[in-house]
N, C-alpha and C positions, 0 to 999 in steps of 0.2 A: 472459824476464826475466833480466836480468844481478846475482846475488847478491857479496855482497863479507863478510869474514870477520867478527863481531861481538862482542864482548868482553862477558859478562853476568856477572852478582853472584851467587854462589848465595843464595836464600833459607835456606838450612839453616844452611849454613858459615859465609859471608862471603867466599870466596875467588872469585878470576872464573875464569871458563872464554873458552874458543872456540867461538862458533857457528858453523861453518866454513862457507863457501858451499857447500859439496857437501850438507850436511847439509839447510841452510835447504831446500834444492832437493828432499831427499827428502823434507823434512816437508810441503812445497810439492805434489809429486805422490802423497802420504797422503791429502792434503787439509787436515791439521795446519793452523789460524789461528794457535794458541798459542805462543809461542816456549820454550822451556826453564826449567824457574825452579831446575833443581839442578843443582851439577855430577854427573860420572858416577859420584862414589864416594858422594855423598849418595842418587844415583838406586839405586846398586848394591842400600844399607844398607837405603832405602825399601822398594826388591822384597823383601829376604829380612824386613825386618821384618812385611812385609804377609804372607808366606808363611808365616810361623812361625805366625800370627794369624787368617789369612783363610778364603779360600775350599777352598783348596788343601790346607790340611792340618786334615783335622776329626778324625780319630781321638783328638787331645790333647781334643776339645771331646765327643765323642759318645760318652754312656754306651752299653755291650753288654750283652748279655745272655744266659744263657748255654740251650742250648736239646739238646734230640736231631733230629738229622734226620728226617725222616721216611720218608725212604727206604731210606740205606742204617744209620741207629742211630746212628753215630757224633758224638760230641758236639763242636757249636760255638758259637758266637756269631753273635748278631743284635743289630743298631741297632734293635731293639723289643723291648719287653716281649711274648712269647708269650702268648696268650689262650689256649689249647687249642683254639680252636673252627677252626684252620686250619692246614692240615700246614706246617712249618717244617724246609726244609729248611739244609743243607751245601751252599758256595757249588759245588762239584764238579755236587751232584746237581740246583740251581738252574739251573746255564747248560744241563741235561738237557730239564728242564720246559719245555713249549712255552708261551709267554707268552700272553696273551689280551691282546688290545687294548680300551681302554677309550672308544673317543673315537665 
């Protein structure tokens, strides 16, 4: 299929961009149906605002807590509240502990 270059609106901005035929072609062999709806500095702005936000960056979102290892004493932090009822370790002595599969 022969693509030719596209001139689109951003939805964000209001400014147009270029859809270039090279592009169309990779979004084409993605499998992409969609075509663009931002230019690249609205696309840019989108990623890091989603990263600031999102998945990516949870330590802004996720309360710690503060714990003793169990192994070697020294004092750290967990994404849980400790119960006492199960040893809590120091991420050093955690990647140590052999994991048990649960599935």
């Amino acid at each position: 299929m022969s693509y030719t270059d596209k001139t689109i609106t951003c939805v964000d901005c209001g400014a147009t961009f270029t859809f270039s035929a090279s592009e169309q072609e990779t979004f084409a062999q993605r499998g992409y149906t969609n075509e663009p709806k931002r230019c690249s500095t609205c696309r840019d702005a989108r990623k890091a605002q989603q990263g600031s936000g999102g998945y990516g960056d949870q330590s802004q979102r996720r309360e710690m807590f503060p714990a003793v290892c169990a192994t070697c004493g020294k004092q750290t932090q967990v994404p849980f509240q400790p119960r006492g009822t199960k040893p809590v370790y120091c991420s050093d002595c955690f990647r140590k502990v052999p994991q048990q599969s649960y599935r």
